[in-house]
RODO-2510 file (C-alpha; in nm, 4 decimals, decimal comma):
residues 303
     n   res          X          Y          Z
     1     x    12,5174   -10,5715     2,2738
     2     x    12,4874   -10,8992     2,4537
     3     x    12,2085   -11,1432     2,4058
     4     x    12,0643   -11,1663     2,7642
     5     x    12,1992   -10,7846     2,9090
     6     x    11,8868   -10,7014     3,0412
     7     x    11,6672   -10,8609     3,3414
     8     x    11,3867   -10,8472     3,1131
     9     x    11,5478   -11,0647     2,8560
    10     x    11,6785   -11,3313     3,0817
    11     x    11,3533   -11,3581     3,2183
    12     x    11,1638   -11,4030     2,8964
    13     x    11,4519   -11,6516     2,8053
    14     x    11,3896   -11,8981     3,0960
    15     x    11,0245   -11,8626     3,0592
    16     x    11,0464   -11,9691     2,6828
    17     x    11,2840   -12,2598     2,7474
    18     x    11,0596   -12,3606     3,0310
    19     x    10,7466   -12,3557     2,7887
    20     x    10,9131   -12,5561     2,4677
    21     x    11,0512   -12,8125     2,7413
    22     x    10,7349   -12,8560     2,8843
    23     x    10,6109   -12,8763     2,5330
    24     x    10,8390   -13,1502     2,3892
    25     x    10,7720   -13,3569     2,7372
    26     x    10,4124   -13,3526     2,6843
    27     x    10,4378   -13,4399     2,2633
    28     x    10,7202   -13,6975     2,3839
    29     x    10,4411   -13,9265     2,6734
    30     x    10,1309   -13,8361     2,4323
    31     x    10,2609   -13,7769     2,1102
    32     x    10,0521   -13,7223     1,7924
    33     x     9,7384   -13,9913     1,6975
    34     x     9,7809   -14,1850     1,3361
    35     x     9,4809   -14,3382     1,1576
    36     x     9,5536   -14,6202     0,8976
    37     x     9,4274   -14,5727     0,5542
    38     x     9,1032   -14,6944     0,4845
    39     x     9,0712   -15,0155     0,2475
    40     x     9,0319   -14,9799    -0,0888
    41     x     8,6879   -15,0324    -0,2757
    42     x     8,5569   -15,0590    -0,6246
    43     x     8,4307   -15,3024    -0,8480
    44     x     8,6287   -15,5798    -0,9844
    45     x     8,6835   -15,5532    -1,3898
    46     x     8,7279   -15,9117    -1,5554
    47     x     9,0487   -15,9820    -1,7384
    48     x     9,0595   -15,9739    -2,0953
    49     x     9,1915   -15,8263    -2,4413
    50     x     8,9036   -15,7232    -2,6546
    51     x     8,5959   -15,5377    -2,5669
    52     x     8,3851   -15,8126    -2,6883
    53     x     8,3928   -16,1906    -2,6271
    54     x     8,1785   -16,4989    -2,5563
    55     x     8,1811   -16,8474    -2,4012
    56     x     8,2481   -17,0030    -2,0431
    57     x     8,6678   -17,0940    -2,0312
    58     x     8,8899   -16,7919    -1,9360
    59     x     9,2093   -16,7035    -2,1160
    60     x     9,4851   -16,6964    -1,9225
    61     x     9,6778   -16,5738    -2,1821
    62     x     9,5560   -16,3223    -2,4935
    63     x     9,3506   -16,4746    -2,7490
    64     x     9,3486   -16,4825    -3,1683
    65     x     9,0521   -16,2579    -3,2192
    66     x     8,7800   -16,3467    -3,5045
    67     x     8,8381   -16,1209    -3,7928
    68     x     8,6117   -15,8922    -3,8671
    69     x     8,4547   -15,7827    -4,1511
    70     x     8,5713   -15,4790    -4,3360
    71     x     8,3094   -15,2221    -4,4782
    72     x     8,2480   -15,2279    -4,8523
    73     x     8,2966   -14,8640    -4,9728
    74     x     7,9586   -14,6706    -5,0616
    75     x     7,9917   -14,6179    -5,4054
    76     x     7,9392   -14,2006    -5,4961
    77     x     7,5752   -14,0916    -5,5289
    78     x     7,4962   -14,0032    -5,9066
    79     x     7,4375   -13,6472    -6,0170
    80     x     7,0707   -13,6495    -6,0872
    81     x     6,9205   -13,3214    -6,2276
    82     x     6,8008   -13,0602    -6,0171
    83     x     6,3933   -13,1201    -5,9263
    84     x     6,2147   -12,8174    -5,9352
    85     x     6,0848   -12,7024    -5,6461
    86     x     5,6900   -12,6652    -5,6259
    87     x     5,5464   -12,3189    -5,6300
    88     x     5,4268   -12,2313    -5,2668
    89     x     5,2237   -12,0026    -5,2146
    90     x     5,2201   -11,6344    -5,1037
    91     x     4,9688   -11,6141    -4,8297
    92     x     5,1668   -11,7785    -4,5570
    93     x     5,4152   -11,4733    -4,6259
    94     x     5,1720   -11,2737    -4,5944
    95     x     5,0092   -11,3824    -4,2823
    96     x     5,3661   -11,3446    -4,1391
    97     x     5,4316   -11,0249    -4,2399
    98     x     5,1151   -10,9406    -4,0618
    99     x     5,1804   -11,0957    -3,7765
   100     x     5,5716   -10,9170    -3,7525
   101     x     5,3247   -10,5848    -3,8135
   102     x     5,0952   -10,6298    -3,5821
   103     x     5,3996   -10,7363    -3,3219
   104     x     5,5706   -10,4306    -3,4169
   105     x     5,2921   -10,2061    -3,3675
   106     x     5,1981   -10,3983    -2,9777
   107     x     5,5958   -10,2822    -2,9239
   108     x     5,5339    -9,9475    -2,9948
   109     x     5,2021    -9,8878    -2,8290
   110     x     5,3891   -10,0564    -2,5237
   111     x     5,7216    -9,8043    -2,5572
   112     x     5,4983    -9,4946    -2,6019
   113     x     5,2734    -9,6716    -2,2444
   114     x     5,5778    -9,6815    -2,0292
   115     x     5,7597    -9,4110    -2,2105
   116     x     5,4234    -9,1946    -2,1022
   117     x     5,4247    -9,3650    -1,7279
   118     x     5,7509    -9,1986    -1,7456
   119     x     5,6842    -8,8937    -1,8293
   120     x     5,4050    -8,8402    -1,5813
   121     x     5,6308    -9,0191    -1,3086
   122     x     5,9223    -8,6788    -1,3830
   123     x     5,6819    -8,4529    -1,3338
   124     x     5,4921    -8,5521    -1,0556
   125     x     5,8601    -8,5859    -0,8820
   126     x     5,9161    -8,2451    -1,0199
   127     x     5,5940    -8,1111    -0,8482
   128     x     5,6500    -8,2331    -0,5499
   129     x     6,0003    -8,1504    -0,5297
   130     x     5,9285    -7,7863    -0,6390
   131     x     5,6399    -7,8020    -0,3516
   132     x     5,8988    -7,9235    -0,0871
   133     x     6,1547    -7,6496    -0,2233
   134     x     5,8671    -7,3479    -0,1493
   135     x     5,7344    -7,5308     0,1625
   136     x     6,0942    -7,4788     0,3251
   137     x     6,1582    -7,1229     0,1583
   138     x     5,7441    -7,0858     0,3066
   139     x     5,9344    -7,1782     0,6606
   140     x     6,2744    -7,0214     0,6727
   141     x     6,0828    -6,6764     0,5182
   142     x     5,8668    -6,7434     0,8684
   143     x     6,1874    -6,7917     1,0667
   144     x     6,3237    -6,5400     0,9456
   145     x     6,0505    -6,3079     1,0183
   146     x     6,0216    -6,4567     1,3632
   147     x     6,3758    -6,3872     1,4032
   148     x     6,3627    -5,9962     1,2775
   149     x     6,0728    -5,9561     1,5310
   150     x     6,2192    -6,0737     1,8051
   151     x     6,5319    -5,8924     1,7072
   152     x     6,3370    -5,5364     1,7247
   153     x     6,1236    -5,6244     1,9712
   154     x     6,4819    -5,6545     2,2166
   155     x     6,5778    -5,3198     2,0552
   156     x     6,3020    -5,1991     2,2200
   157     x     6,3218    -5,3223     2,5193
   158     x     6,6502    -5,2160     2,5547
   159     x     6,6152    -4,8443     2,3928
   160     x     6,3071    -4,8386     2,6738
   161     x     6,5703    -4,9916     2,9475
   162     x     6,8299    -4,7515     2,8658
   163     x     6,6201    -4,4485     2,8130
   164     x     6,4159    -4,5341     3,1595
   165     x     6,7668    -4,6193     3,3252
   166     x     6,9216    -4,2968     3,2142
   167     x     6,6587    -4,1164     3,3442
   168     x     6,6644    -4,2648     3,7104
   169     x     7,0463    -4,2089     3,6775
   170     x     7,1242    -4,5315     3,6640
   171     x     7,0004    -4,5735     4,0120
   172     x     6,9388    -4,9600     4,0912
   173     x     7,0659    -5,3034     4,1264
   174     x     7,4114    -5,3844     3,9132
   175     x     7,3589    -5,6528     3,7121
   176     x     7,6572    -5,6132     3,4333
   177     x     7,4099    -5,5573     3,1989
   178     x     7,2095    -5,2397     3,2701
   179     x     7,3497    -4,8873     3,1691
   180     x     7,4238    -4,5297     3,3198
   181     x     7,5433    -4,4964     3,6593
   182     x     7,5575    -4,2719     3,9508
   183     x     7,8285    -4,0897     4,1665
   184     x     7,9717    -3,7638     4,2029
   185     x     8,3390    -3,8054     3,9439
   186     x     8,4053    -3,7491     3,6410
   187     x     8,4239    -4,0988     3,5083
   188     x     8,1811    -4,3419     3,3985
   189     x     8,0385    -4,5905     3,6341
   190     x     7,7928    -4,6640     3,9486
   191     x     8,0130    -4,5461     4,2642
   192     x     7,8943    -4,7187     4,5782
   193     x     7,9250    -5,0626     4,7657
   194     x     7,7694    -5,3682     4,6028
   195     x     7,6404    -5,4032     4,9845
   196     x     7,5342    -5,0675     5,0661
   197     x     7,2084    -4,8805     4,9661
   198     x     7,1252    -4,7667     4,6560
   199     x     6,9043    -4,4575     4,8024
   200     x     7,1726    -4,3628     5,0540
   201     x     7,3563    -3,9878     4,9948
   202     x     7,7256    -4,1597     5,1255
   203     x     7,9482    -4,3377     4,8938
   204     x     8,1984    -4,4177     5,1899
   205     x     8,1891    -4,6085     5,5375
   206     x     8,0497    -4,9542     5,5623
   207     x     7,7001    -5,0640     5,4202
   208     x     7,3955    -5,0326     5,6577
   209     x     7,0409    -4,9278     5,6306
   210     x     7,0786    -4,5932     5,6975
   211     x     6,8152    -4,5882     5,9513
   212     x     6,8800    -4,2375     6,0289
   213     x     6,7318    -3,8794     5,8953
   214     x     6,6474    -3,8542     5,5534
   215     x     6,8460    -3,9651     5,2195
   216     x     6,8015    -3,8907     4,8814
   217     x     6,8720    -4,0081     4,5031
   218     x     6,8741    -3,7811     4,1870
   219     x     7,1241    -3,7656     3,9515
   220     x     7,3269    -3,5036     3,8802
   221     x     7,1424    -3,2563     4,1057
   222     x     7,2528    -3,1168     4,4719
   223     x     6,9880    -3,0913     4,7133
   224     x     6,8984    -2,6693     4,7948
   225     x     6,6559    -2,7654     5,0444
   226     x     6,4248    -3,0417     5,2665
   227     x     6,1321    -3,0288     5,5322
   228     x     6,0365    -3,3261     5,7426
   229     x     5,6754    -3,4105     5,7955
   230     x     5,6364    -3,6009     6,1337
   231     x     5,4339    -3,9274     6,1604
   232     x     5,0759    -3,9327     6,3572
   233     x     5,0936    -4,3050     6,4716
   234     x     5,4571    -4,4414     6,6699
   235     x     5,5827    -4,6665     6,3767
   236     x     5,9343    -4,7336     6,2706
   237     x     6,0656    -4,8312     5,9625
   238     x     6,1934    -4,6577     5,5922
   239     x     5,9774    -4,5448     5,3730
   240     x     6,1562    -4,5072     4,9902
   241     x     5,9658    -4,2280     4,7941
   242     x     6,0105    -4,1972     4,4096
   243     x     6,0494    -3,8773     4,3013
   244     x     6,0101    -3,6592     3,9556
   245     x     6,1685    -3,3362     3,9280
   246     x     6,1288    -3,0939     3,6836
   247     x     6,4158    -2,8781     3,5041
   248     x     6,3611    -2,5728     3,8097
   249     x     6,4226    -2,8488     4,0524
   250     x     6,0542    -2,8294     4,2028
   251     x     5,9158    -3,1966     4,2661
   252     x     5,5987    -3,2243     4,0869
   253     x     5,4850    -3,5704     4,1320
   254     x     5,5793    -3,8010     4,4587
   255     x     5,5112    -4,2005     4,5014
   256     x     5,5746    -4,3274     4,8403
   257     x     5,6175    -4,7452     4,9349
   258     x     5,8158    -4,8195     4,6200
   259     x     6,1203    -5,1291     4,6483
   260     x     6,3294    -5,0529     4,9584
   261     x     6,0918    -4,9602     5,2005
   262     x     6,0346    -5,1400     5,5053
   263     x     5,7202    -5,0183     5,6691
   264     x     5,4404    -4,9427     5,4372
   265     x     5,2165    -4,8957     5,7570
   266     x     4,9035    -4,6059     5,5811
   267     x     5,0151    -4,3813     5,8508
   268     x     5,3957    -4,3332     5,7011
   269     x     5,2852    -4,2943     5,3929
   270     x     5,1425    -3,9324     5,4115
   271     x     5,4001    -3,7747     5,5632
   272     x     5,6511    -3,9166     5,3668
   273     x     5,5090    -3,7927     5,0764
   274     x     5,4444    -3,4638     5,2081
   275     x     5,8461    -3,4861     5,2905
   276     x     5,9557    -3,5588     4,9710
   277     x     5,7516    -3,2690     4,8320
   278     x     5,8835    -3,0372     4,9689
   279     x     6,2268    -3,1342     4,8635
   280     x     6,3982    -2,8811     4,6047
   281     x     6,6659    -2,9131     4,3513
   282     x     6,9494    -2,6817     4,2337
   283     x     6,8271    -2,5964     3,8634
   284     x     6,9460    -2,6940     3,5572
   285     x     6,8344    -2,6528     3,1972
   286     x     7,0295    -2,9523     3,0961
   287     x     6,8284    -3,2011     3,2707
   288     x     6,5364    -3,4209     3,1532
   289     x     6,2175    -3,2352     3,2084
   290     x     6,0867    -3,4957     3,4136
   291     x     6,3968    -3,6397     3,6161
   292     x     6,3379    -3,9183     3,7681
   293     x     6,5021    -3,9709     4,1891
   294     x     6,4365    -4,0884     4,5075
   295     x     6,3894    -3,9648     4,8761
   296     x     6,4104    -4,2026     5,1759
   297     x     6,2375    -4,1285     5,4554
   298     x     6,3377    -4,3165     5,7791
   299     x     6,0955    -4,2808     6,0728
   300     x     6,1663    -4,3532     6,4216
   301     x     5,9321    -4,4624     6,7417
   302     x     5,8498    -4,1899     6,9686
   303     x     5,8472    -3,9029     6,6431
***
């Protein structure tokens, strides 16, 4: 492989050389600063040879020195006989030993102090760490309660939710979350439009109100027979009337102006409660013995 094969490395060659040249011109017309050594200081030592002398002429050359007297040796001490030593007395030892006593007791009443502080510094950590421990066993116990309660008190709701929507037959708005359904097959599920009505009779066609005759909800159950109650005042609007049928398929109970109606005018009310009355169901043993449905009533102007 060559050197410079690549662009790259060509160009970062001339760049380089460029750089050191421009470099070495600069050190070249500037170059580098130099500082002389400072002068040398002290204090200036007088010639001689000895470290003594005296008088006003200097040597130039080294001098005899005076000789000095040598040290006559000491002569050995003589043995002399052992003096005997004076009888002291025993009372500074024993003012010492009471002293060393009474030091060594201080010590000890001092150890067994701090060794007592101690003691009583554990426990009160112990305490209050044991407090701490039930405090938070106090808490998560209440959490945990809390939690439970909660817990069955959305069981319920949903037991009630399922119980009340099975008994409607599944009749209302799809959420994903709600259960039972409504349709006239054999599998599971809420046939319909998710634009059409949910009190209308037709699972086919394209959603509208409906805004003719009469329609009816109740699961399960094929209408035997209807009567229609005219209005006494010229309104128009629907009128949705909740229903509950009995096992015989007799309505026994009838609630007019519930969600989907559009005129609750006091005039429509009474006859379409009188309409929905007289309503009647196939039989069937099977069923809840208060079924829960739904008759719409749609009046027109000039009826």
């Amino acid at each position: 492989m060559g050197l410079l094969d690549t662009k790259h490395k060509r160009k970062s060659f001339t760049l380089t050389t460029l750089l050191l040249s421009m470099l070495l011109l600069l050190l070249f017309f500037v170059g580098l600063g130099y500082l002389d050594p400072p002068p040398e200081s002290g204090i200036s030592v007088n010639f001689g040879t000895t470290a003594y002398g005296s008088g006003k002429v200097q040597p130039k050359q080294p001098i005899q020195s005076t000789p000095q007297e040598q040290p006559k040796p000491t002569p050995p001490p003589q043995e002399s006989e052992p003096e005997s030593e004076p009888e002291t007395s025993s009372e500074p030892e024993s003012a010492a030993e009471d002293v060393a006593t009474s030091k060594a007791e201080e010590t000890i009443r001092i150890n067994k102090a701090k060794e007592a502080k101690r003691k009583a510094e554990a426990e009160a950590k112990r305490k209050a760490a044991e407090a701490e421990r039930q405090k938070k066993a106090e808490e998560a116990r209440k959490e945990k309660a809390r939690k439970e309660a909660a817990e069955k008190k959305k069981r319920e709701q949903d037991a009630k939710k399922k119980s009340l929507d099975n008994l409607i037959g599944g009749i209302g708005k799809s959420d994903g979350k709600t259960t039972g359904g409504e349709g006239n097959d054999n599998k599971a599920g809420d046939k319909g439009d998710p634009r059409g009505n949910p009190y209308a009779t037709s699972y086919f066609g394209s959603p509208g109100s409906g805004s003719g005759g009469k329609g009816y909800g109740l699961n399960g159950r094929s209408l035997k027979s209807s009567a229609g109650i005219k209005q006494d005042c010229n309104e128009e609007g629907r009128v949705v009337v909740k229903i509950e049928v009995d096992r015989s398929g007799k309505v026994v109970r009838a609630t007019p102006g519930v969600r989907g109606t559009t005129n609750s005018h006091p005039c429509l009310m009474k006859p379409a409660k009188e309409t929905a009355m007289r309503h009647r169901w196939n039989a069937d043993n099977k069923a809840p013995s208060r079924q829960i449905g739904f008759v719409v009533v749609n009046f027109k102007l000039g009826e």
